[in-house]
matplotlib code that plots the C-alpha trace (Angstrom):
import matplotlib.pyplot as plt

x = [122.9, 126.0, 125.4, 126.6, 125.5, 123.6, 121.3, 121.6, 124.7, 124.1, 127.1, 128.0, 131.4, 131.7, 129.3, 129.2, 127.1, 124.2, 123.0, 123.2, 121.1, 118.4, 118.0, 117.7, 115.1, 113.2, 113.9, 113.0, 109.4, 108.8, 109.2, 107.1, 104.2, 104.9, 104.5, 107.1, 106.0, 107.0, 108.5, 110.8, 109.0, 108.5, 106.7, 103.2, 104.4, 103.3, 105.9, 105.3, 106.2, 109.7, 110.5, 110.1, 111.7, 114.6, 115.0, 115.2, 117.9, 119.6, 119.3, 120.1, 123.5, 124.2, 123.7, 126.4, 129.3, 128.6, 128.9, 131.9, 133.5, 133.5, 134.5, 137.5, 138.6, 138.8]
y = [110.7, 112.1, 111.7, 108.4, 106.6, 103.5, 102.8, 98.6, 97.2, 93.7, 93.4, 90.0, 89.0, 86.8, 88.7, 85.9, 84.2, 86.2, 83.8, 81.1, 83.1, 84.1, 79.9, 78.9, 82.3, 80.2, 76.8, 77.6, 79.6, 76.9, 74.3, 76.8, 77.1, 81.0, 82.8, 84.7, 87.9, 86.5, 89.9, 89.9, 93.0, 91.8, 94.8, 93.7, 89.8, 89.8, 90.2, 87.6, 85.5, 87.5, 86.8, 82.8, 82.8, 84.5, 82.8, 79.4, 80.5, 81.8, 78.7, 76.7, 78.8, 78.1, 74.2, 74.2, 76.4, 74.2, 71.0, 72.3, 73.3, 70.2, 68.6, 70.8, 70.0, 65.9]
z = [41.1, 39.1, 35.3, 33.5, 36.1, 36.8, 39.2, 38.8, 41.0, 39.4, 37.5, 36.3, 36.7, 33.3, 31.1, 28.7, 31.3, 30.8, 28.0, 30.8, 33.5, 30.9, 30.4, 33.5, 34.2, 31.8, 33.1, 36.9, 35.8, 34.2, 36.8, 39.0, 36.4, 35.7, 32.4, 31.6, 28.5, 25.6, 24.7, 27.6, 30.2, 33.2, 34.3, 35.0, 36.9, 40.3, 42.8, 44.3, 40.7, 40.7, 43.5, 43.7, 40.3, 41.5, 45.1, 43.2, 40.9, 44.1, 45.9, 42.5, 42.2, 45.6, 45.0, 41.7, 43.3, 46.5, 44.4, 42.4, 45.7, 47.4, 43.8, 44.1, 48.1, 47.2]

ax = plt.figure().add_subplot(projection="3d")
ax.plot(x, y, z, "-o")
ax.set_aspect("equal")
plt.show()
């Protein structure tokens, strides 16, 4: 890997949506019953945690642009 370069392709396209993405990280693990570190390292959650936390944010994205979508067709 050439220098200056990141491994990580998730770039957001509004950056000032990050703030937005780290609530609802909080609001789905929630809903699910999973602690998320206080301090923020996610190192040491099981996989298997991860992974439900971040398929219902996917499939909670999906829902809104879906909604906003048809919103936008009537």
């Amino acid at each position: 890997m050439a220098t200056g370069q990141s491994r990580s392709s998730n770039t957001l396209v509004v950056p000032q949506a990050n703030g937005a993405l780290d609530q609802l990280k909080y609001e789905v693990a929630q809903e699910l019953g999973i602690q998320i570190p206080q301090d923020g390292y996610m190192g040491f959650m099981a996989t298997r945690d991860a992974g439900a936390i971040g398929g219902n944010i996917t499939r909670r994205l999906v829902q809104i642009a879906e909604q906003t979508l048809a919103g936008q067709s009537r």
